[in-house]
Structure formats: C-alpha cells, structure tokens
C-alpha positions in Angstrom: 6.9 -38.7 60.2 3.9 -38.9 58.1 1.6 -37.9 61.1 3.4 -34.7 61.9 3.0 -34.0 57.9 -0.8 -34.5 57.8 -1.2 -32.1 61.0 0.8 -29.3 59.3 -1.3 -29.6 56.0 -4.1 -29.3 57.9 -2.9 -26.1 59.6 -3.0 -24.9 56.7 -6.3 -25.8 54.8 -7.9 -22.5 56.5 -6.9 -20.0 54.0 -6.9 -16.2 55.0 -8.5 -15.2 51.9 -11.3 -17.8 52.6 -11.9 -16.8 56.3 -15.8 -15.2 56.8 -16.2 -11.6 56.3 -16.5 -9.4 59.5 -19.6 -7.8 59.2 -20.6 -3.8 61.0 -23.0 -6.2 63.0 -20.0 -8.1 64.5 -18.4 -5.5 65.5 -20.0 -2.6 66.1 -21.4 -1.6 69.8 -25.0 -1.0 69.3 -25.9 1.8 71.8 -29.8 1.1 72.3 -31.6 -2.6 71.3 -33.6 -0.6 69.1 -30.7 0.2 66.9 -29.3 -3.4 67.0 -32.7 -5.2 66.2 -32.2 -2.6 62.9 -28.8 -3.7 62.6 -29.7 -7.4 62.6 -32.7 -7.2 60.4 -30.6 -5.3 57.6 -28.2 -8.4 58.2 -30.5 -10.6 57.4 -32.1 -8.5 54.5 -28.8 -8.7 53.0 -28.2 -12.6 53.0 -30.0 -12.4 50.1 -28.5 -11.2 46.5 -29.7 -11.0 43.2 -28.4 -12.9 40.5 -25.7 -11.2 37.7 -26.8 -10.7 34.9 -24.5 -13.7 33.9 -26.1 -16.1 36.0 -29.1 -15.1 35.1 -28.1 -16.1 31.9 -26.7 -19.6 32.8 -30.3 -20.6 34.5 -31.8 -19.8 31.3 -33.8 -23.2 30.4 -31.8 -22.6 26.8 -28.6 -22.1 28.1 -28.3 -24.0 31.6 -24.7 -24.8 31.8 -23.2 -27.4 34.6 -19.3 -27.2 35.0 -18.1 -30.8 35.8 -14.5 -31.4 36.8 -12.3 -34.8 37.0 -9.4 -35.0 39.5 -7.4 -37.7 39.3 -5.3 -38.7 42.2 -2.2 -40.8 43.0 -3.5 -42.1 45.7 -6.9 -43.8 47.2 -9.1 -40.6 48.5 -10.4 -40.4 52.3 -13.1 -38.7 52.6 -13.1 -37.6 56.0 -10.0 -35.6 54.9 -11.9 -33.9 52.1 -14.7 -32.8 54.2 -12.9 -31.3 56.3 -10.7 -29.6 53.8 -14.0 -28.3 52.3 -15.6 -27.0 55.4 -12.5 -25.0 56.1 -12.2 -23.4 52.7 -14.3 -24.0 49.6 -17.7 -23.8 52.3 -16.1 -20.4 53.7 -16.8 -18.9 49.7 -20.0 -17.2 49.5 -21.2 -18.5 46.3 -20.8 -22.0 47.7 -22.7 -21.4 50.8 -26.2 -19.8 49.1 -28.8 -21.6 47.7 -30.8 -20.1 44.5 -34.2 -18.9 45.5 -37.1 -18.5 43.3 -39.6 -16.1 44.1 -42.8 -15.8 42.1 -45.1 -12.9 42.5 -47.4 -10.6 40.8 -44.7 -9.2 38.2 -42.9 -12.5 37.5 -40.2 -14.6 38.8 -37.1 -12.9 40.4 -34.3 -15.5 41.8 -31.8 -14.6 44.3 -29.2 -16.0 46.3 -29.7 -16.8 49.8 -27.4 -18.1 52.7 -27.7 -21.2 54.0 -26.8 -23.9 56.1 -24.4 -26.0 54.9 -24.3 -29.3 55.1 -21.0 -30.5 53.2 -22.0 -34.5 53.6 -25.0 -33.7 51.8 -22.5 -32.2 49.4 -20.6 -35.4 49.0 -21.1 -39.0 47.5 -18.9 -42.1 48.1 -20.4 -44.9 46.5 -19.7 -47.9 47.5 -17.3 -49.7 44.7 -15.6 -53.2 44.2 -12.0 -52.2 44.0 -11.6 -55.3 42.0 -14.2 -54.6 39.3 -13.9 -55.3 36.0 -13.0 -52.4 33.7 -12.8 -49.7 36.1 -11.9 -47.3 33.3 -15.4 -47.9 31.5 -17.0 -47.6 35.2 -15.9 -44.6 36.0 -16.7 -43.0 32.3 -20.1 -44.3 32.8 -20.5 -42.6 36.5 -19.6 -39.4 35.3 -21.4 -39.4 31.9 -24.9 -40.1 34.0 -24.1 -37.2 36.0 -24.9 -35.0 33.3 -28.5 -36.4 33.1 -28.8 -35.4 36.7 -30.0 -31.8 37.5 -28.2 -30.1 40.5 -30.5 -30.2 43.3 -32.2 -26.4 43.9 -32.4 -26.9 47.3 -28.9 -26.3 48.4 -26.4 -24.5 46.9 -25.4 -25.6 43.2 -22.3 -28.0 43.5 -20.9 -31.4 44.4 -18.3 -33.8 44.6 -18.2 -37.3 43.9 -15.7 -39.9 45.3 -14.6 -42.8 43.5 -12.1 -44.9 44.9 -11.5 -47.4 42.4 -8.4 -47.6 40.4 -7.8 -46.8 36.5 -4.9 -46.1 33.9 -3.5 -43.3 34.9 -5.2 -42.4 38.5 -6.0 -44.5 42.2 -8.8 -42.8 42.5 -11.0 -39.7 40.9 -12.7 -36.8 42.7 -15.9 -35.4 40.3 -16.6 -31.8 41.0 -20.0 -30.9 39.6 -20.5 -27.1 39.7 -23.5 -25.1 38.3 -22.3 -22.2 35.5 -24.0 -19.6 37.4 -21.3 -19.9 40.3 -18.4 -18.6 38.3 -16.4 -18.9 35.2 -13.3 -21.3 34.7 -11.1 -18.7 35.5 -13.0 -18.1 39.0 -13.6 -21.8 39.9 -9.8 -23.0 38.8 -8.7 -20.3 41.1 -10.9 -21.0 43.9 -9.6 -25.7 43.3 -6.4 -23.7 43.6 -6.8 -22.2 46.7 -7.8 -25.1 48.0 -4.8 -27.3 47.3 -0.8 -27.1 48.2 2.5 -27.9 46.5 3.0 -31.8 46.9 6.9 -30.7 47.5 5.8 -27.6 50.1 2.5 -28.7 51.8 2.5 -25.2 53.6 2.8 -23.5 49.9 -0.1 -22.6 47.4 0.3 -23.9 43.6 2.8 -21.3 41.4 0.6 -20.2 38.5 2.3 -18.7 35.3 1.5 -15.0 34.7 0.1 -14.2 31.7 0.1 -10.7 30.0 -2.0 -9.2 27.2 -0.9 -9.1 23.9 0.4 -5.5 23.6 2.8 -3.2 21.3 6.5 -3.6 21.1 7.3 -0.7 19.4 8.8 2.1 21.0 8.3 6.1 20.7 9.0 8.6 18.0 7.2 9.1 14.3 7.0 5.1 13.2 5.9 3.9 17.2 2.9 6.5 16.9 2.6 5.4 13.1 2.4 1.8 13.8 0.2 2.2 17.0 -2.5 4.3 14.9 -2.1 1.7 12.0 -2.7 -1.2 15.1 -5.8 1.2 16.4 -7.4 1.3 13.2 -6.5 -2.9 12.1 -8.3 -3.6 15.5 -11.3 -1.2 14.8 -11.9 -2.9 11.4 -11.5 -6.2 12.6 -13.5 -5.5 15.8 -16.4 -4.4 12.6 -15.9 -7.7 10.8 -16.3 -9.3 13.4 -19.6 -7.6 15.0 -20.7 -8.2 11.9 -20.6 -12.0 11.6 -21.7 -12.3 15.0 -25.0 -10.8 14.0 -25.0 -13.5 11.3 -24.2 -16.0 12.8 -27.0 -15.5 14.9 -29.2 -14.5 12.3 -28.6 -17.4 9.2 -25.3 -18.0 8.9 -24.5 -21.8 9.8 -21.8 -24.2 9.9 -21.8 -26.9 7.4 -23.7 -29.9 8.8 -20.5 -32.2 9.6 -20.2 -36.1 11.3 -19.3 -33.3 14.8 -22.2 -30.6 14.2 -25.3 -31.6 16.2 -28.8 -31.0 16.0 -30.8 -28.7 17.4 -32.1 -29.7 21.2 -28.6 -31.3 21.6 -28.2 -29.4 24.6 -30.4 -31.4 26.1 -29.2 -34.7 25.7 -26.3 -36.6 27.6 -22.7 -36.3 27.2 -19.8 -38.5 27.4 -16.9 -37.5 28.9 -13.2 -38.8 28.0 -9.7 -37.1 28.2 -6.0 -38.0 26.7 -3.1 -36.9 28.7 -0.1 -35.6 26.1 3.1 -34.2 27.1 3.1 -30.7 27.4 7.0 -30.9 26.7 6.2 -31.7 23.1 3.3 -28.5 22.5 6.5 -26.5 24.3 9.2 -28.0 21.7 6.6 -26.9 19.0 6.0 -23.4 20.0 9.2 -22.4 20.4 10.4 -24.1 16.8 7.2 -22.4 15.1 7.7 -19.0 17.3 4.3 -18.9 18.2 2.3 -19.4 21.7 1.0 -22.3 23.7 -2.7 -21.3 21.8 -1.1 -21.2 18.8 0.0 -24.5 18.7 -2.9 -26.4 20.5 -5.1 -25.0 17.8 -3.2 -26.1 14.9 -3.3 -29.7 16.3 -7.0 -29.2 17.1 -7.6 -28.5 13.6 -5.1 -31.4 12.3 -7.1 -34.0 14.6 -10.1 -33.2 13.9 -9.4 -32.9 9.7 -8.1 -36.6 9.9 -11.5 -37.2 11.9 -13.4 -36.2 9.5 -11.4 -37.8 6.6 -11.7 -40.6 8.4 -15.7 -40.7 8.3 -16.2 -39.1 4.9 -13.9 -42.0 3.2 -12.7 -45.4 3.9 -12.3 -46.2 7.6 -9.1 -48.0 7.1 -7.4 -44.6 5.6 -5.1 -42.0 7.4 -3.7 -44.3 9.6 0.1 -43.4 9.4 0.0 -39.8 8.8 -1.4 -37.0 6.2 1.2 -37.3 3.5 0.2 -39.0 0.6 -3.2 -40.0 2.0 -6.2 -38.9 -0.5 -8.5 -35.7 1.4 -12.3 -37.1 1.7 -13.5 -33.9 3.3 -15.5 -32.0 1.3 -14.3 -28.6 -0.1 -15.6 -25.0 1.8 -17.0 -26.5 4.3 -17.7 -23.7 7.1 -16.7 -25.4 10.3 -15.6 -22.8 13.0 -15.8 -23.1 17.0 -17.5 -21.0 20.2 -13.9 -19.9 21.8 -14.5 -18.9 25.5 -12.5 -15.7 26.6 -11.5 -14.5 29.8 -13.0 -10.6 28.8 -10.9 -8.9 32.7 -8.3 -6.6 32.3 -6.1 -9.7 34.0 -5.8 -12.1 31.7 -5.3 -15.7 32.9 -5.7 -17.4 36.2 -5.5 -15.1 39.2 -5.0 -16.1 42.5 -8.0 -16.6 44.6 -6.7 -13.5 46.9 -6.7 -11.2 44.1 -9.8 -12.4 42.1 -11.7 -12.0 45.5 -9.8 -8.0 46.3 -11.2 -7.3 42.5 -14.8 -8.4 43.6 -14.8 -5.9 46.5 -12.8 -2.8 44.6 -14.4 -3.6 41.4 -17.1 -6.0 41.0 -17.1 -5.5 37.5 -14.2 -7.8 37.0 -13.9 -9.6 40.0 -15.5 -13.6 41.5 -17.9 -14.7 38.4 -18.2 -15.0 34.7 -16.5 -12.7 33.2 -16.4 -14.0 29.7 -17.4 -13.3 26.1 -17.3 -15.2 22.8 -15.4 -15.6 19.7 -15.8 -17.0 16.8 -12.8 -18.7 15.6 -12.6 -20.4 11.7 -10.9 -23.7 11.5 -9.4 -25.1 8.3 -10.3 -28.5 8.0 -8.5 -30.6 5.2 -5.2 -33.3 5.2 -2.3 -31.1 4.3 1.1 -31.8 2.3 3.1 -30.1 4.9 1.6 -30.6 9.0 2.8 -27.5 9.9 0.3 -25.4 7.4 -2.3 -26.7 10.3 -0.1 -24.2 12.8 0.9 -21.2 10.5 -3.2 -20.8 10.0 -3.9 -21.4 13.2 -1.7 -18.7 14.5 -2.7 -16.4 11.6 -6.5 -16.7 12.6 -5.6 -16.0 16.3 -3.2 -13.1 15.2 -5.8 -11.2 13.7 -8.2 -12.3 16.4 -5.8 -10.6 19.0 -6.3 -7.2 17.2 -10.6 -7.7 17.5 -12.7 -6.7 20.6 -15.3 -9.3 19.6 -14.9 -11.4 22.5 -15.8 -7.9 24.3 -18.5 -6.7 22.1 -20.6 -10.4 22.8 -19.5 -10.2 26.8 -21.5 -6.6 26.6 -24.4 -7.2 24.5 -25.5 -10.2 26.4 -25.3 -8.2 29.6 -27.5 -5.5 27.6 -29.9 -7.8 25.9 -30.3 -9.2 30.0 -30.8 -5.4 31.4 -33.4 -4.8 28.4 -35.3 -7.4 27.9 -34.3 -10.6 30.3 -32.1 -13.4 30.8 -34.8 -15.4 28.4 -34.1 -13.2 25.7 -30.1 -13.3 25.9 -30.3 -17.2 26.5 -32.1 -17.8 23.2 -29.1 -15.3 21.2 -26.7 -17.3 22.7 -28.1 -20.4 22.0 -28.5 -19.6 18.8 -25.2 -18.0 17.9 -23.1 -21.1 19.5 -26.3 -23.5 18.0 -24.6 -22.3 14.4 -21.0 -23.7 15.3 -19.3 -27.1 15.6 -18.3 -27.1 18.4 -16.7 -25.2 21.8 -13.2 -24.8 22.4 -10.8 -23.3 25.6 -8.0 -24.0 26.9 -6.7 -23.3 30.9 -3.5 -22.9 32.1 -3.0 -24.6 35.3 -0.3 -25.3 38.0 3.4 -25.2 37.2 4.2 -27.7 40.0 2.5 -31.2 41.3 -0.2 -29.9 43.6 -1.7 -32.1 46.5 -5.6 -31.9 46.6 -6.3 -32.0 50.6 -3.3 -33.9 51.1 -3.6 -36.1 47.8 -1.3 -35.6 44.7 -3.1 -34.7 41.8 -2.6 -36.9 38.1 -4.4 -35.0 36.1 -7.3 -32.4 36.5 -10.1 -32.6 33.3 -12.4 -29.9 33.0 -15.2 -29.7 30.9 -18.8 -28.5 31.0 -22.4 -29.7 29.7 -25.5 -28.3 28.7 -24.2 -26.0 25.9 -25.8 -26.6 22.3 -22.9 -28.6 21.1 -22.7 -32.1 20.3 -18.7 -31.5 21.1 -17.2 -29.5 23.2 -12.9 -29.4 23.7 -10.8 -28.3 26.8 -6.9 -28.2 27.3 -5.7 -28.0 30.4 -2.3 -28.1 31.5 -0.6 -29.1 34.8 2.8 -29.7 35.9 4.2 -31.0 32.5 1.2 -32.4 31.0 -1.7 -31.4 29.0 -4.9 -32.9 29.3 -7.3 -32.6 26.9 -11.0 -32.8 27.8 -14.1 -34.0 25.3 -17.7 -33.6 26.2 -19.6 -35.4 23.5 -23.0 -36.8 22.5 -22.2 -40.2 21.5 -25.4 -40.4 19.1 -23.0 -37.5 16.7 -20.1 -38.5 18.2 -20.5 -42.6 18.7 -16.1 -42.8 19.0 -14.7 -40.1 21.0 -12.0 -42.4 21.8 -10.8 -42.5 18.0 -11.1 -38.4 18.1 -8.3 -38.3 21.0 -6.3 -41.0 19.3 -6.7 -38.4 16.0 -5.6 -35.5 18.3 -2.7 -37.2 19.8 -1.3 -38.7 16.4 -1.6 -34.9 15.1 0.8 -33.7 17.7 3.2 -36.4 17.3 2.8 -35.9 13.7 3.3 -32.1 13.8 6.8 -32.4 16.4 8.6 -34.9 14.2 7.8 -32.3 11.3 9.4 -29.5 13.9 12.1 -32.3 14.6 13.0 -32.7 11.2 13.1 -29.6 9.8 15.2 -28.5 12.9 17.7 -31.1 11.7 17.9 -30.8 8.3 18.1 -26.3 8.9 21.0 -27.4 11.1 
C-alpha cells in the first residue's frame, strides 16, 4: 500500500505550470537552414536576461540579501526523493536554472542572467550526522547560523538546500533552503515551496491557500457613500504626505533610539543566528476575533508586548517581569523612537498567489508578476509595560489602520526602481540601507497553507522563513501553517546575545494577552 502511494505522488511532482516553455524554435518549420541558423542564434541570444531593477538592487554590496528557509519534517528525509522532486519542478523555473553573469567592459559592469546546466546534486548537501548526537537542537542552530557566513556560490544559479537528518523538538529531520533575494520576493518563493508540495490527506492535491482581499470601502452609493469615499480619498492623500515625508527623514537624520535590539552600523555584515517558537495560531484567532481586528493586528500587538518586556527586562533588574505586566515597575526609558522596516506585498493581489497565476501575471503583465514586488513601510511601535495587555493591540491596530489608508509602501517600491533607472542599483542600495539602517528592526508576516502539506512526500512541522544580510541586528517573521504560527528571528548575537529569552517574551505576551480576551469575555458575559 505504501508503494502504490509513493508512485502516485510522484506522478504528480511534474506540475503543468512548471513544464518548459515551447519556444517559436521548437516548433516552427524553418523553410531554408539559413533562416533556422537565425532562428537558433536569436535562441541563444535570448538565454540571457538582464537583471530587474530589483535584483539589481539585492546584489548591491550594501544591500545583498540571502532568503534562508527551515522545513521541518515529521519524518527522516531521503534525498534521492527530493532530487528528483526538484529536477521535475523547482529546476523547471527559470530563475532557478540561470546563473548571474558579470560582464565587465569599457562602460562598466552589466550582470545578466544566463541559462545553464543544472546540476541539482551540486545543489544539495547531506552531511553526514550522528543521529545520536548530543544536543541536536544546538547542532542544527549552529549549521544554519554558519550558513549565513557563506556566500552563495556565483557560479551556478543562486540557491540551495541543505539536508539534516538528525532529530530535534519538534521535527525528524530539517530541509535548509538558502535562496539569493534577487530570485524573488517571499510572496514569489512561498508560492513557487508551494507548488512544489501536496496535501499530506490528498497527495494528488496542491496546498489550499486562504484568499486575501485589499482593504476596501463598505459604504454603499448615494450622497454620504460619495461623501465618505472623498473624505477616505483625501485621509489617504494626507497620510500618503506624512508619510513621504518621514521616509525622506528617515533617510536623511531621523533615527531610532539606540536600544539593547538596534545595531550598529556594518551589522549587515556580520552573522546571524537563527531560532523560531512555534504558538498556536488558535489562540492569535481567539484574539482577533474578541478584539475585532485582523490576524496583523493582533501579531503586532504581541510583537510590541514581547519585545517592551524585553527591553524592561535589560534596562532593569533581570529577575523582573517574570509573571506578567501588571504591577511590575516600567524600566524603559520614556519617548524612545523604536519603529520597524515592515515588508509589503506592493501587487494588485494581495497575499500568496498560486504559482499558476503568479507565473500567467509574469507573461500578461510583468509588472506584477514572478519577482520582488515589494515596498516599505515604516511602522511605530509603542514600547512600555502597560496596566491593561490589550492597550498593546488597540495601538497596534490603530497604527495599521491608518497605515491602510497611506500609499507609502508604494511610493518607496517606486522610487527605488527610479533612483535604479537614474542613477544605478549603487545608488538605491545605499537609500535603502540607510532608511532601514535608522530602524530597529524588520518585521513580516506570511500566510501559509490551511492544511498539513507533504514536502516531496514528507509531512511538513513547521516551515521558518527568514532572511540575512539586511542592516538589522533583528529581524522578525510570522508564518502560519495548518494551525500554527511560527515565528522566525534572525539575530546578531553580539546585540542580541539571548534570542531564546526574546521568543520566551513573545510567547508569554500572547498567553498574557488571550487570558486578558478570556477574562473579559467572561466577566462581559
């Protein structure tokens, strides 16, 4: 029985959206050789692309980013199962089959990508582990913190996986993706790990992924709909002006306050640890529906609650705020300006897309289709105990309210493609760098599959994003799957020596912040 289910999944790892493009060489009848030899040159001519302005930006020496993924699985991974998976599908995706290509000449350096041969076990690493090693758990954070001293090797296209079959808390074993920026966004390369893996309950099914819809007007027609929409039309241009405008300081002079999680300048540069918490996404649910607000809402008033008690933590006694934020005396320092680098998907689709429609958008609109589509925001946090927990939500979803009705993640996604077109990907890298340089830290969150999904025939635990080279000392990612949440910290460990104690701090919050829901449900009822 298990036999006949591995050959059916693997009927099915060749997805149609995946499957080569027919080019007019392949099938077009060439009436002299002349013509053909034409055909075939322009062929090859056009296995070369240049890079988006985007990626451009992401090979910027400033701003070189490097997208690295955990996947835990339930069960021990075989690799001769994955490699296969990945020649059928992700090596079937044009980004993942080009190298980047340098070439110099007389006015500069121009960098393109260029089709290759791919070799996927040059691709993948299995080290060889002792499954009986002591503390596995510190083993594996170890592996994958080195690879961010590792540069991607330029001479084959920009990703890899690592396979370690060695068994921690809450996974058998962990796949590593490590992915270069320039290939795509999150959005792009969560939809593409999609495509790539089934429902554990329907092996012949792809993952279900929740539709999302931008935030929009409910009011209807007559004198007060057209009253409140031109009241909504000019709240968004003002706030779209605000906003423009402390972008431009922020990259000019304005800086956060230098905090125990703000690092120094170069720390882009330096190594990262990498840890994750798993919370039950059951409990943000219970929250958000008690404090009518969304899934964002919520996340970001426990971000801010875990990371005030942090920080109370390290400006006063280490033995304080251990059972909760009533009564406990606040050690952080008044107005301090702590705010975080908020990634946002800037296409007309919000959210994840399947890999099918991301890739149709690519070839009907390039504009918005496979790649890094996304701008900036600059999100305030209030940081500071509270009497009541649930303050830490109603500003939260105030902030983000009023962020809704701003185009500012818009107006950065445009000017860095500008600042590229005029003056070179150089020249955007160091605005960015400064901008994000001036905040705490960066912050996103990813909604991910509704159901358990089977990587290549292996049931997924938990799947931890997060990405490096960025000039933050932390950097913060939810992702959801099934009924969990995981939440992802990159982290220098000379700013940020206990990232361990921050994800005890976030998790402590949330519980914190649901019995406050659970309580005040009961005592309204």
């Amino acid at each position: 029985m298990q036999s006949s289910r591995k050959a059916s999944y693997q009927e099915t790892l060749v997805s149609p959206v995946l499957e080569p493009v027919k080019t007019e060489t392949a099938t077009k009848k060439w009436e002299t050789n002349e013509e053909k030899e034409m055909a075939d040159s322009k062929e090859s001519t056009s296995s070369q692309e240049p890079l988006s302005p985007a990626a451009r930006l992401f090979h910027a020496p400033q701003f070189n980013c490097t997208i690295l993924t955990a996947i835990g699985c339930k069960t021990s991974i075989n690799p001769g199962v994955i490699m296969m998976g990945l020649k059928q599908t992700l090596m079937k995706h044009p980004r993942f089959s080009k190298k980047l290509v340098i070439d110099d000449n007389k006015c500069g350096s121009k960098s393109k990508w260029e089709s290759t041969k791919v070799n996927v076990e040059n691709h993948v690493t299995v080290p060889n582990l002792d499954p009986n090693m002591d503390s596995p758990d510190q083993f594996v954070e170890d592996y994958i913190s080195n690879l961010s001293t590792i540069p991607l090797d330029l001479s084959k296209p920009l990703w890899e996986m690592h396979i370690l079959n060695v068994k921690t808390l809450d996974a058998e074993a962990i796949a590593v993706f490590r992915i270069h920026h320039s290939l795509g966004d999150g959005a792009s390369l969560i939809s593409l790990l999609l495509a790539c893996t089934r429902k554990t309950s329907d092996p012949d099914a792809l993952p279900s992924i929740p539709a999302q819809q931008r935030a929009g007007s409910h009011f209807s027609g007559g004198f007060w709909g057209l009253f409140f929409s031109m009241w909504t039309v000019l709240r968004m241009i003002w706030n779209t002006l605000v906003d423009s405008v402390l972008f431009v300081a922020t990259m000019l002079f304005l800086e956060d306050t230098k905090t125990p999680l703000k690092g120094a300048s170069g720390v882009e540069l330096k190594p990262k640890r990498f840890v994750h918490r798993t919370v039950s996404l059951d409990d943000i649910k219970l929250v958000k529906n008690a404090m009518n607000m969304t899934i964002n809402d919520a996340i970001m008033g426990v971000t801010q609650a875990g990371l005030s008690r942090y920080l109370n933590r390290k400006y006063g006694d280490q033995s304080e705020i251990e059972d909760g934020e009533n009564g406990k005396k606040n050690n952080i320092p008044k107005s301090i300006r702590l705010r975080a680098s908020v990634l946002v998907n800037v296409r007309p689709t919000p959210g994840i897309q399947t890999l099918a429609d991301l890739m149709a958008n690519d070839s009907n609109n390039p504009k918005w289709g496979w790649g890094n589509r996304i701008g900036y925001i600059i999100l305030p946090f209030t940081v500071g105990l509270q009497d009541d927990p649930l303050e830490h939500l109603r500003r939260a979803k105030a902030m983000i309210d009023r962020k809704k009705l701003s185009l500012e993640a818009t107006f950065s996604f445009h000017i860095a493609i500008l600042v590229i077109k005029l003056f070179g990907a150089k020249a955007s890298a160091a605005i960015a760098r400064r901008v994000i340089s001036n905040t705490t830290l960066a912050f996103s969150n990813v909604v991910g599959p509704l159901e358990e999904i089977s990587f290549y025939g292996h049931p997924v635990a938990y799947i931890a994003p997060s990405v490096y080279g960025s000039p933050h000392a932390l950097t913060i990612h939810f992702q959801s799957y099934c009924k969990k949440m995981t939440i992802v910290l990159a982290v220098d460990p000379d700013v940020i020596p206990d990232p361990h104690k921050l994800c005890d701090d976030l998790e402590k919050s949330l519980e914190i912040i649901k019995d406050s829901v659970v309580e005040r449900e009961l005592d309204a009822s």
